[in-house]
N, C-alpha and C positions, 0 to 999 in steps of 0.2 A: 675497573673503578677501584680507587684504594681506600681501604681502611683504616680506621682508628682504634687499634685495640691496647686495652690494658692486660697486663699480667700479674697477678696478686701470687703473693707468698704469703700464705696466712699462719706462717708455724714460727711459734714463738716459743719453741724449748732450746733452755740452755744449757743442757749437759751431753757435752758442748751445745751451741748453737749449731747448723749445720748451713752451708751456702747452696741457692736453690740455683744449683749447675744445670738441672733440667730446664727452667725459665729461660736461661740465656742462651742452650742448646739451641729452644724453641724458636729465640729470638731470633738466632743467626739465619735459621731456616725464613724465616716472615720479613726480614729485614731483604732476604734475596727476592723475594717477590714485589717489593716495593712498599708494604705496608707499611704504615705509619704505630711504632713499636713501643708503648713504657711498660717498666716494671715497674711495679709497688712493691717492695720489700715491708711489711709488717714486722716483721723479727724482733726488732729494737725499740717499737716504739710501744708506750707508759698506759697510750690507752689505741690500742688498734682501731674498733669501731667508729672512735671518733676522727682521728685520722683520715680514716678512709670515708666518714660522712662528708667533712672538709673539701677535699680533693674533691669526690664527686660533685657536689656543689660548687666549684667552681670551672670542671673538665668535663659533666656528664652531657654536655649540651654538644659536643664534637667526637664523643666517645661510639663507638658502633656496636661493640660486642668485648665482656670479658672474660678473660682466661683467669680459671684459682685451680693451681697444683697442689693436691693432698701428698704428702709425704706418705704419713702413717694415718691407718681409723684411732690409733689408740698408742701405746708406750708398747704394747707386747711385753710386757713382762707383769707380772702378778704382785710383786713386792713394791712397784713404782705405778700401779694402775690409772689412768687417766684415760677418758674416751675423749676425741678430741671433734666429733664430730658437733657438737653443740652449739661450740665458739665459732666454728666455722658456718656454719646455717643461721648463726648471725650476721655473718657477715653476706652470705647470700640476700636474705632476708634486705638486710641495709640496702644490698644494689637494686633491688625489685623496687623501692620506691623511684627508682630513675626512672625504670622502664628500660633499662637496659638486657638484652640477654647473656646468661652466663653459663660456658661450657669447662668443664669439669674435666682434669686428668691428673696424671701422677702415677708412682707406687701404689701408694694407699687407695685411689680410687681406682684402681684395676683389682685391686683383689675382688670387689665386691660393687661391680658398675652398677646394676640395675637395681641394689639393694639401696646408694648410696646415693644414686640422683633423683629416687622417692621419696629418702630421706629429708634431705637438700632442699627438694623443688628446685634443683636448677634445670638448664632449656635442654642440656645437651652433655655429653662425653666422650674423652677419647681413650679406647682401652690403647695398655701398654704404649709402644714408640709413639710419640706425637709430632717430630719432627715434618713428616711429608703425610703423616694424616690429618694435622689440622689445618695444613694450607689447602688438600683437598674437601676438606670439610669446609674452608672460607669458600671456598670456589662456587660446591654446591647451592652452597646455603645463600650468594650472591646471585647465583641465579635463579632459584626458588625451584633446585633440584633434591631437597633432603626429602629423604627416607626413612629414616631411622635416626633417634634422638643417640644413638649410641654409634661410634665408629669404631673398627677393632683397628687398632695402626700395627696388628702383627702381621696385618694382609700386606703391607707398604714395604720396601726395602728401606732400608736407613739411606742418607743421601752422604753424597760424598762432597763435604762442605769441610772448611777447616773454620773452628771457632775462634774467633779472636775475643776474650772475656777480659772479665773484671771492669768494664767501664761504668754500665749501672750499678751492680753492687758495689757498697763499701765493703771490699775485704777485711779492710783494716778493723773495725767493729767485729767482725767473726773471729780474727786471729787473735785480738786481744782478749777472749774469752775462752783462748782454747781450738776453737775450731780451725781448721786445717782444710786447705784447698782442694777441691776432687776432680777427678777425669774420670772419663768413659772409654772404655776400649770396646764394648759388645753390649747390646741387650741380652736376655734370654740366658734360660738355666737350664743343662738337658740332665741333670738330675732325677731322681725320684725318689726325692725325703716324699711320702704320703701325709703328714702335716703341714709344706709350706706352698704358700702361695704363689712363689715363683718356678715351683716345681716343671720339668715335661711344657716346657716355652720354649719356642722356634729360637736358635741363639741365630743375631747378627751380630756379625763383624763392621767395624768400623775401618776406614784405613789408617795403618800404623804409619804412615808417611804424614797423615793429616795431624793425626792425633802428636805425632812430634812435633810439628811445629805451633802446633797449640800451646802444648806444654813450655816449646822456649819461649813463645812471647809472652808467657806467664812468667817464667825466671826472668827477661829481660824487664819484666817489670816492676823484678824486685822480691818475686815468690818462690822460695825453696823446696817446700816443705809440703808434700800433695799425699792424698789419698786415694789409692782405685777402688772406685764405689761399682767396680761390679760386684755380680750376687759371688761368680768365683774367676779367681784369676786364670785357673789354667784347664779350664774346660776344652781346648785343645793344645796338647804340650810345642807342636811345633809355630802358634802363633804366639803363644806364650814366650819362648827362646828368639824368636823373629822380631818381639818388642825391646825384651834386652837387652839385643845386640843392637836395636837402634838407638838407642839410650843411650850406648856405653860411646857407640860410632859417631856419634854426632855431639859428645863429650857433654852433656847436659848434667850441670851442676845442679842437681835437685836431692834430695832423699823422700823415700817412698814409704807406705806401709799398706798392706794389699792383704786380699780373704782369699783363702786357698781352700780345694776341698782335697783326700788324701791322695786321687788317680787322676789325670795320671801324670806321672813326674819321673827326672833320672836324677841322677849327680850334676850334670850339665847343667840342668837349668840351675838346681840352689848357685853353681858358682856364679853364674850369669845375674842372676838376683843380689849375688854380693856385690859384685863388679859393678853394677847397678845402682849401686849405693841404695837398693833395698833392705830396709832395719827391719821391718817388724813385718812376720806373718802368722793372721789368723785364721787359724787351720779349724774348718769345722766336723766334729766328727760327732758319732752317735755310739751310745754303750749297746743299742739294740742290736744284735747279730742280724735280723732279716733286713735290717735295715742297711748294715754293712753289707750285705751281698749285693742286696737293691743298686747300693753306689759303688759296688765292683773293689772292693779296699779291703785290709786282713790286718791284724796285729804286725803283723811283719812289716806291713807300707808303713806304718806306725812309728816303730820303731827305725826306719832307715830314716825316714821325715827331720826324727829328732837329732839322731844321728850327723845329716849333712847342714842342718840349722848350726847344730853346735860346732862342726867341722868349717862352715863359712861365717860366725861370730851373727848370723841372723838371728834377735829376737822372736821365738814361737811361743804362742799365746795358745790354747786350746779353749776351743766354744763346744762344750759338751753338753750336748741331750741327754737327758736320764730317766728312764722309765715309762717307757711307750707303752701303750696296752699292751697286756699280754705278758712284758718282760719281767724276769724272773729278780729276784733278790739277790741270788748268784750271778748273772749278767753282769747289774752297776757293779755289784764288788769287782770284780773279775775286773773292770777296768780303771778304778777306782785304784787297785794293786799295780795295775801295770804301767800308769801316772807315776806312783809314788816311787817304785822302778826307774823308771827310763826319765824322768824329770827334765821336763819344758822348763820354761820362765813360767808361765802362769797355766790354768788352768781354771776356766771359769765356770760350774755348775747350772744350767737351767731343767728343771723338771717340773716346771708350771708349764703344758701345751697349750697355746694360745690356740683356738679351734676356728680356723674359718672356713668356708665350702672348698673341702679336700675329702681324698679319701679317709681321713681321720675322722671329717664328721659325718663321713658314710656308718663308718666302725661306731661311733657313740650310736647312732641312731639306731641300729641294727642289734646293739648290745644295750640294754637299758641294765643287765650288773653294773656296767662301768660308771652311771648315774650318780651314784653315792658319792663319788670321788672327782665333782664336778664343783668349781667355782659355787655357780649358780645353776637353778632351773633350766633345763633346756625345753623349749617348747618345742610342741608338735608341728608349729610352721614356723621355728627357729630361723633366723635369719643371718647371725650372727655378728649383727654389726655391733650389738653390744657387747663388753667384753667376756668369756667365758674361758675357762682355763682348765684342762685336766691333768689330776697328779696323783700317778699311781706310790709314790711315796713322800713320803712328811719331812720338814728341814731337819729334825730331831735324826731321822734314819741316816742322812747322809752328813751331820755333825758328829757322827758316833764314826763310820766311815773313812771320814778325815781326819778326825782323832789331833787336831790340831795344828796339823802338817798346815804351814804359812804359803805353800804351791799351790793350795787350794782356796776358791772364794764362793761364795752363792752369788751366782750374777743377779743382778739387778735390788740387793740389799742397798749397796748404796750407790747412785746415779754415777754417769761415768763409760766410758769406752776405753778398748784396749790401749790405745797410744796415749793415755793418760794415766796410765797405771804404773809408770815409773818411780 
């Protein structure tokens, strides 16, 4: 039997806007099954809830069930603060009068699933990949085999589909504001930063055959200009070299800008990355030493990084963590000198830790010294979906630090991302 499903974007931040590449992933996946498929992009419009009251009122009567992808709970950063959950339980809220049901996924709602669909009241959720979790979840749920309001899609393999995009969305509204078209090459982060939420996740690969030709029906459509929205580009080096050489081989007229973490890399790839017509990499890295060992990296990977950036004319941005529990005042300086040294294009400061259930807020809970130096309150059945931030140092400490050097910025002072920092 087929279905009627909607798919709601309910994220209306503009610095930049960002294009819900997840939604139409979803879409291609559900479109193969034969359901009957629309997107509601919110982003653009003046008054969202009314909009979407609208629509419903005249589409709830053929609608079967809908899908809202949370991006983010909140901005993650301290200086730009906004919980975003509110606007969005509005919008739950609005569908409940149809009587329709609504299942929950995204980024933002796998950090914190079962905090996040009590929050809501919505029916159902899909952690992490959703592409062949939610079609097994329509399946269930069509034949009144559910189990559990929550599906994990990291048990699922990713499917080997190639997306053909940009038809529902208006790109054209994202780009004239800034925003820049994204692709996927992997889920999954096999990292272990112990504050982030994509941390120690099962990584899948996508196929790079697919994902090319994704990509040129994108440029044939007129799109140059992409971002790879993985958590990191080169989680393994030899699929990493095996993408830009099909880039280079298949002559695709694009430019890129992509998040890098410091290991592992050689000479080879940066030049493959140039060739590529790759401009801008953002490398993320931490001043905390246990933290650099955690992710297998030394001053030295540092230092060659900037090195073949500046040897292949590639733009490196630095996304710097500073002051994790525990870390010393000597640390940030320590790296804070070696910045000023070895000099990237930019270098961005965050030392506000956005705290969600990680081993970080194992360490707040277990450390109640560190209390003092907390946003807000933490309770005893903390939840974290509102926002909380810890910061073992003050902006005053690290404006004395940078002493004015212009390679230096406090991220998220003022809105904005790396490839708009030119």
């Amino acid at each position: 039997m087929t279905l009627d499903i909607l798919l709601i974007n309910p994220n209306t931040m503009m610095d930049p806007p960002v294009i819900p590449i997840g939604l139409e992933y979803l879409k291609t996946a559900l479109d193969k099954q034969n359901y009957s498929v629309k997107i509601l992009d919110l982003c653009f419009k003046s008054n969202p809830l009314r909009f979407l009251h609208n629509y419903l009122e005249n589409h709830s009567n053929r609608l079967d069930i809908i899908g809202i992808t949370i991006r983010n709970i909140d901005t993650s950063s301290f200086f730009t603060e906004k919980f975003f959950l509110p606007e969005i339980k509005d919008i739950v809220d609005g569908i409940k009068k149809f009587d329709i049901p609504v299942v929950l996924g995204g980024a933002g709602f796998s950090a914190l699933p079962s905090e996040i669909l009590e929050y809501l009241g919505a029916d159902y959720g899909i952690i992490g990949p959703g592409e062949r979790a939610f079609v097994k979840f329509l399946k269930d749920w069509q034949q009144g085999l559910i189990q559990s309001h929550l599906y994990n899609g990291w048990e699922c393999e990713l499917d080997e589909l190639i997306h053909y995009r940009g038809e529902e969305i208006d790109y054209s509204k994202y780009i004239s504001k800034e925003g820049i078209v994204g692709f996927e090459l992997k889920k999954g982060c096999n990292n272990s930063c112990p504050y982030c939420i994509e941390a120690n996740k099962p990584v899948q690969y996508k196929s790079i055959a697919n994902v090319i030709k994704e990509i040129q029906y994108l440029v044939d459509k007129g799109y140059n200009h992409f971002h790879l929205c993985d958590s990191e580009f080169n989680l393994d080096l030899k699929h990493s070299i095996e993408f830009c050489e099909s880039i280079i081989d298949n002559e695709i007229e694009m430019k890129w800008a992509l998040y890098m973490k410091p290991t592992p890399y050689n000479r080879r790839l940066f030049k493959l990355l140039h060739e590529s017509n790759a401009y801008l990499i953002t490398l993320s890295v931490d001043s905390d030493g246990t933290i650099q060992k955690l992710n297998n990296y030394s001053y030295e990977d540092l230092k060659k990084i900037i090195k073949y950036c500046q040897e292949f004319k590639i733009k490196l941005a630095i996304d710097l963590l500073c002051g994790y529990p525990g870390e010393s005042e000597h640390s940030v300086e320590k790296i804070i000198r070696f910045f000023k040294d070895h000099r990237p294009d930019t270098v961005g400061i965050t030392f506000y830790y956005r705290i969600y259930r990680t081993p970080l807020s194992i360490l707040m809970k277990n450390n109640p010294e560190y209390h003092i130096k907390l946003t807000r309150k933490m309770n005893y059945k903390e939840n974290f979906l509102k926002p909380i931030f810890f910061a073992n140092y003050n902006i005053e400490f690290f404006n004395n630090l940078i002493e004015g050097d212009d390679l230096f910025r406090i991220a998220g002072v003022r809105p904005g991302v790396n490839y708009q920092l030119d």
